[in-house]
Backbone bond lengths (Angstrom), bond angles and torsions (degrees), N, CA, C in turn:
res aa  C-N    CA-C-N  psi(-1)  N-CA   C-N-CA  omega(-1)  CA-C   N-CA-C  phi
1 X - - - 1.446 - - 1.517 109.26 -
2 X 1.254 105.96 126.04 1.765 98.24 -165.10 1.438 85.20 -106.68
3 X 1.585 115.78 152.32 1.659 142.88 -167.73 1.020 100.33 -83.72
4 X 1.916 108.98 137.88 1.801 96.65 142.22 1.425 141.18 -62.73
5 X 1.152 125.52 156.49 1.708 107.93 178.50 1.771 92.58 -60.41
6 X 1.544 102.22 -178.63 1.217 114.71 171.13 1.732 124.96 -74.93
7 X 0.893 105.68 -38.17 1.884 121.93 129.37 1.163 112.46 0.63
8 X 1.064 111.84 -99.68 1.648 126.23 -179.12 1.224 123.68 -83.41
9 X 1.173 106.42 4.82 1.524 108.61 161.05 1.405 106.35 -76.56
10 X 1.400 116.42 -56.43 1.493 154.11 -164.98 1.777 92.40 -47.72
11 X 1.125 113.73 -83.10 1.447 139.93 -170.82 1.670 94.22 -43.53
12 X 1.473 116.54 -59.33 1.272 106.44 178.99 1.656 137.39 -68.24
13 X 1.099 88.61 -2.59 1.875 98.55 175.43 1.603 105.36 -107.32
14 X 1.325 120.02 -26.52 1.029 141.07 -179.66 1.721 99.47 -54.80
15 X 1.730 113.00 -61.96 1.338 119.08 -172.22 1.349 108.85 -86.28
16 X 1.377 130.75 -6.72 1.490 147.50 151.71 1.556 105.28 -55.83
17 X 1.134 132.90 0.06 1.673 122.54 -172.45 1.541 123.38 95.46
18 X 1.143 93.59 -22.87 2.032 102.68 -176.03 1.316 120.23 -46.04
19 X 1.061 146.25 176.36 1.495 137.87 174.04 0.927 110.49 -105.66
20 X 1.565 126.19 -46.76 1.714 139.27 -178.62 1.339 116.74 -154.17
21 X 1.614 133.53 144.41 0.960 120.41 178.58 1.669 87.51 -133.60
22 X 1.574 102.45 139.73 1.616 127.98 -158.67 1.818 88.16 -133.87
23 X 1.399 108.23 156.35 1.591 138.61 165.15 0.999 107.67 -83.90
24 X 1.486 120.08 119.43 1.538 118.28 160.08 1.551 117.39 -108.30
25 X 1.236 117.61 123.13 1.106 109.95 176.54 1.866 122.14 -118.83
26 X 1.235 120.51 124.88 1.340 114.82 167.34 1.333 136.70 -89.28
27 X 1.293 127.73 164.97 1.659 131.36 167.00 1.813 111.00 -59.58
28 X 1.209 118.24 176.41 1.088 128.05 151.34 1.681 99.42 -71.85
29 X 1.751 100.50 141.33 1.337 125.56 157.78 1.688 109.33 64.35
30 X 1.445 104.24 8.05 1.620 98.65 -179.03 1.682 123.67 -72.28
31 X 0.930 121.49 164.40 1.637 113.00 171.81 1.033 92.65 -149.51
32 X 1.706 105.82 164.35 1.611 112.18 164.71 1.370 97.16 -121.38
33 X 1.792 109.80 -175.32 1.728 111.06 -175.50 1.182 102.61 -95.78
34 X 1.352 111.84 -169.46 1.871 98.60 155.94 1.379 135.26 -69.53
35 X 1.259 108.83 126.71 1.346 123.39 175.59 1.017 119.71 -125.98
36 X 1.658 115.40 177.42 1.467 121.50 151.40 1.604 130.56 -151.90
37 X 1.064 124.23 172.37 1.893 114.88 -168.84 1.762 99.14 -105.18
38 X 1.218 93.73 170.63 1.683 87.28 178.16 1.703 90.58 -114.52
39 X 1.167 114.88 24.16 1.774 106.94 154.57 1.713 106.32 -128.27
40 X 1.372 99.34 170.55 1.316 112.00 -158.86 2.276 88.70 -92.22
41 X 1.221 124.23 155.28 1.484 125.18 -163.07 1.913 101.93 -125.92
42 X 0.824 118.91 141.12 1.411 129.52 150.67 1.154 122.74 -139.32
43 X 1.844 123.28 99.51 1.567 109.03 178.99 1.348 112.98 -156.07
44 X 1.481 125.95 141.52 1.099 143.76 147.63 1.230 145.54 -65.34
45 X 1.174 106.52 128.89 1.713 145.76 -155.87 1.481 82.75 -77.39
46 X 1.806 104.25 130.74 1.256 115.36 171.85 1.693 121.84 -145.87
47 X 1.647 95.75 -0.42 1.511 101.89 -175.33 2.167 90.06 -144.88
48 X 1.381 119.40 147.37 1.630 120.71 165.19 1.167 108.70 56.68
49 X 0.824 101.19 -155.09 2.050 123.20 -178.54 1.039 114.62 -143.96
50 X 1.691 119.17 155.18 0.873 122.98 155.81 1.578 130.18 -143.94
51 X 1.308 151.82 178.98 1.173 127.06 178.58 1.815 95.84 -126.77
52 X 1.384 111.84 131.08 1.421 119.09 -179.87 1.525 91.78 -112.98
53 X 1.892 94.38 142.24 1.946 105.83 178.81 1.805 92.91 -132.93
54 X 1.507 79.39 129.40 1.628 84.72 -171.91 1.817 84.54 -122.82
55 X 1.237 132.82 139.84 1.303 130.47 -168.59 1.996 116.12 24.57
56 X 1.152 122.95 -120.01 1.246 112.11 -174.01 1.533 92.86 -107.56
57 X 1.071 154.82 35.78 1.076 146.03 149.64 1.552 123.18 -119.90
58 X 1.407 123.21 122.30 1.188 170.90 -150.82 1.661 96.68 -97.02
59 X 1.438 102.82 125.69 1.758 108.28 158.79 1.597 107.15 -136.71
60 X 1.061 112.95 121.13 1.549 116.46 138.06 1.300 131.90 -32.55
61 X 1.230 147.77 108.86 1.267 130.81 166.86 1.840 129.21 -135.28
62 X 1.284 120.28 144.57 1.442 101.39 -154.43 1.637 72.13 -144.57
63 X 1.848 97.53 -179.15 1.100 120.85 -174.38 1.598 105.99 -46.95
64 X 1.864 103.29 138.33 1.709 96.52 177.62 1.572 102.49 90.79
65 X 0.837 123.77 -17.65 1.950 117.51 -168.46 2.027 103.50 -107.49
66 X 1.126 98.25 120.78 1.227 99.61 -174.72 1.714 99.08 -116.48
67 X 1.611 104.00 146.67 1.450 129.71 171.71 1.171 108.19 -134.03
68 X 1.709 97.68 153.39 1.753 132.25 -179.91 1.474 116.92 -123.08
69 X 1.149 111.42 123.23 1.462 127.65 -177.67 1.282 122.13 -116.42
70 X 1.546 130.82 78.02 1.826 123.30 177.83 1.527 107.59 -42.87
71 X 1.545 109.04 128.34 1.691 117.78 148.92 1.363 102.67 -17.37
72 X 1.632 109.15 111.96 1.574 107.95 168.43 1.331 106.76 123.79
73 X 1.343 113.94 -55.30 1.424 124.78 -152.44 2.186 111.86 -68.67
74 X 1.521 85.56 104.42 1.653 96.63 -178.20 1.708 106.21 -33.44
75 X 1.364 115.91 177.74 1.033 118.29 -164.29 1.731 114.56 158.37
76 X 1.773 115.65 140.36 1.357 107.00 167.11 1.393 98.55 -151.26
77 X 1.585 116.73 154.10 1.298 135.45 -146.31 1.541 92.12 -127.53
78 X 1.608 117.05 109.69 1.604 115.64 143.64 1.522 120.30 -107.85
79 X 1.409 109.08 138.24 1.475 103.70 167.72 1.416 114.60 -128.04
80 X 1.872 98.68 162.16 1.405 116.11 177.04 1.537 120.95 -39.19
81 X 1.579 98.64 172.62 1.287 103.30 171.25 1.320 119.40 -83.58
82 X 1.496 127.34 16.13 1.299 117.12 171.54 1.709 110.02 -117.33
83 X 1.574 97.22 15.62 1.621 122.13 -155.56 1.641 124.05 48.40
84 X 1.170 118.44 -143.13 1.617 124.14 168.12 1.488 135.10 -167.32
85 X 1.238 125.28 162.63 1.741 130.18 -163.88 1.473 77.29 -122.37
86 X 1.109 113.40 178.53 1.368 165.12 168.95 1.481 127.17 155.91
87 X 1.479 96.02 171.89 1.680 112.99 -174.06 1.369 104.13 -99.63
88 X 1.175 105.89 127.61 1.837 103.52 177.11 1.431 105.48 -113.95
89 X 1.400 130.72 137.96 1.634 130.39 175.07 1.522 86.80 -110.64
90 X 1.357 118.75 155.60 1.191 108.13 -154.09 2.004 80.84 -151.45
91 X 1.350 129.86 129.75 1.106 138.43 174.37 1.715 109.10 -125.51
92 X 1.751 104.19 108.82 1.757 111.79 171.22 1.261 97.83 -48.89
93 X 1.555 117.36 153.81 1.349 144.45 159.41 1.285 90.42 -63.56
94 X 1.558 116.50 146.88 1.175 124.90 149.38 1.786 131.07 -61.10
């Protein structure tokens, strides 16, 4: 599955309603605890892996795999040993 540039990733979440879409990038082997954002997330994985735990269920996710997160919604982030990028579109709570 070949990627959009960041471009057209951008532009398309952009005209989807989003407010901003920003690069996230991690270390090797980092995690966070549980948390959460006070905006709602849609973004695709474009560099490593990582595994997101949203209550007791666990995802894998690698280049090409996109996740959604509602404003609010608990959550904790481990990543690979080569860490990871993705694109996040990011929509304020009302």
């Amino acid at each position: 599955m070949a990627l959009p540039s960041f471009d057209v990733y951008s532009a398309r979440m952009l005209s989807a309603g989003y407010d901003e879409v920003v690069e996230r990038r991690w270390d090797p082997n980092a995690s966070t605890g549980t948390h959460t954002h006070p905006f709602s997330v849609e973004a695709l994985v474009v560099e490593g892996e990582l595994w997101l735990q949203c209550g007791e269920q666990t995802r894998h996710l690698t280049p090409g795999d996109t996740f959604r997160l509602p404003h609010g919604t608990p959550h904790a982030e481990r990543y690979g040993p080569a860490g990871a990028a993705f694109w996040v579109a990011r929509r304020n709570a009302a």
